[in-house]
N, C-alpha and C positions, 0 to 999 in steps of 0.2 A: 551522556545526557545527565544533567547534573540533578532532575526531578523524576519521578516514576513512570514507567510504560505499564500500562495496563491496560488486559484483553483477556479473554476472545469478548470481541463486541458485538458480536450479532444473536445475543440468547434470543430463543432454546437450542440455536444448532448448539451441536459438544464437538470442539474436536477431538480428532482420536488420533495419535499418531498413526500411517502408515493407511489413510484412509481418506476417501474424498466426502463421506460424510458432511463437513462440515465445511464444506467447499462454496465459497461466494464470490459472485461479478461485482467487489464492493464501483459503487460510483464514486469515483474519485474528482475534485478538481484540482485543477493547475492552473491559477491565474484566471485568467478569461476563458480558460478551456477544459471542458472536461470528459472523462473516458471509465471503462473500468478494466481495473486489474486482479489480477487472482490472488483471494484471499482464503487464509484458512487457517483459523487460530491466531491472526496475528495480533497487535496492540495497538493503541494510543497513546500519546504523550502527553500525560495530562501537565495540566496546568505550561505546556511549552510557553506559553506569551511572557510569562514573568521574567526570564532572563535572557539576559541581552547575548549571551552566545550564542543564541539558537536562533535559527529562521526556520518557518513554518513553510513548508514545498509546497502541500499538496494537503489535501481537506476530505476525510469520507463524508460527501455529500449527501448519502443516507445512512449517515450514522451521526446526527446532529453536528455537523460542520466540526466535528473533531480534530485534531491533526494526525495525518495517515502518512508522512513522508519530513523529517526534517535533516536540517543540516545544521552542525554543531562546528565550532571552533574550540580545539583541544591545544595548548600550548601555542606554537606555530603550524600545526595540522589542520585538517578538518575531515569530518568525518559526517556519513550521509546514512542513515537510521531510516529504517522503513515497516510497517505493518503489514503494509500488503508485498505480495510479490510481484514488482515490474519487471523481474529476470522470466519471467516464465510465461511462453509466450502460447498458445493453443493449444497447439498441433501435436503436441508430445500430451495436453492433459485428455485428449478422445483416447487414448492407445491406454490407459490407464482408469480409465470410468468414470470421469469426471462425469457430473450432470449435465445433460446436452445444451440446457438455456445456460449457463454457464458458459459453456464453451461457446455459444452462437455470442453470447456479449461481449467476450473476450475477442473473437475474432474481428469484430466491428470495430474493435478500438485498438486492433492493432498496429495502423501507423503510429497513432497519439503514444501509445507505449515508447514506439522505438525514438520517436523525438524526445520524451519526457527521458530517458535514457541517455540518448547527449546532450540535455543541460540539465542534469543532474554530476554525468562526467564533470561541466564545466565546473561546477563548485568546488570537486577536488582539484 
């Protein structure tokens, strides 16, 4: 990404490594569709609109329409950048102490995850 990622975006949580303190159900969108995924510590990419390699995925929708998920064109590559985590899905964050309304919103939107996951694939 050829501009800066900058986070954690949800003060006063802090993250802490190694800790779900700082563990959020960010609302994410996807086009006409939105979900949340698990966030914790991650980043923004500010100013993404300005250059024409990058396209904007995905938006934390309660963190002023920010960009939460993009996709960049490196050379002949591309490469897919994210803030939050869409690899991580519930059911492993209860066995670990994630906060239950956390897990209860992550579980709700776990189709939306696993689709946003094959076309995000498709961009690579």
């Amino acid at each position: 990404f050829p501009g800066s990622a900058i986070g954690t975006l949800y003060l006063p949580r802090r993250f802490a490594y190694d800790s779900e303190k700082g563990s959020h159900a960010s609302e994410i969108t996807l086009g006409d569709e939105s979900c949340h995924l698990y966030y914790n510590g991650g980043c923004t990419f500010y100013q993404a609109e300005k250059f024409s390699s990058v396209t904007i995925l995905a938006r934390y929708q309660d963190a002023g329409n920010q960009p939460a998920i993009i996709h960049c064109k490196v050379g002949k590559g591309s490469v897919i950048l994210s803030g939050v985590h869409f690899e991580v899905s519930p059911e492993p964050l209860k066995k670990e102490g994630c906060k239950e309304e956390v897990v209860q919103k992550l579980e709700a939107s776990d189709e939306i995850r696993k689709k946003l996951i094959f076309s995000l694939l498709q961009y690579l």
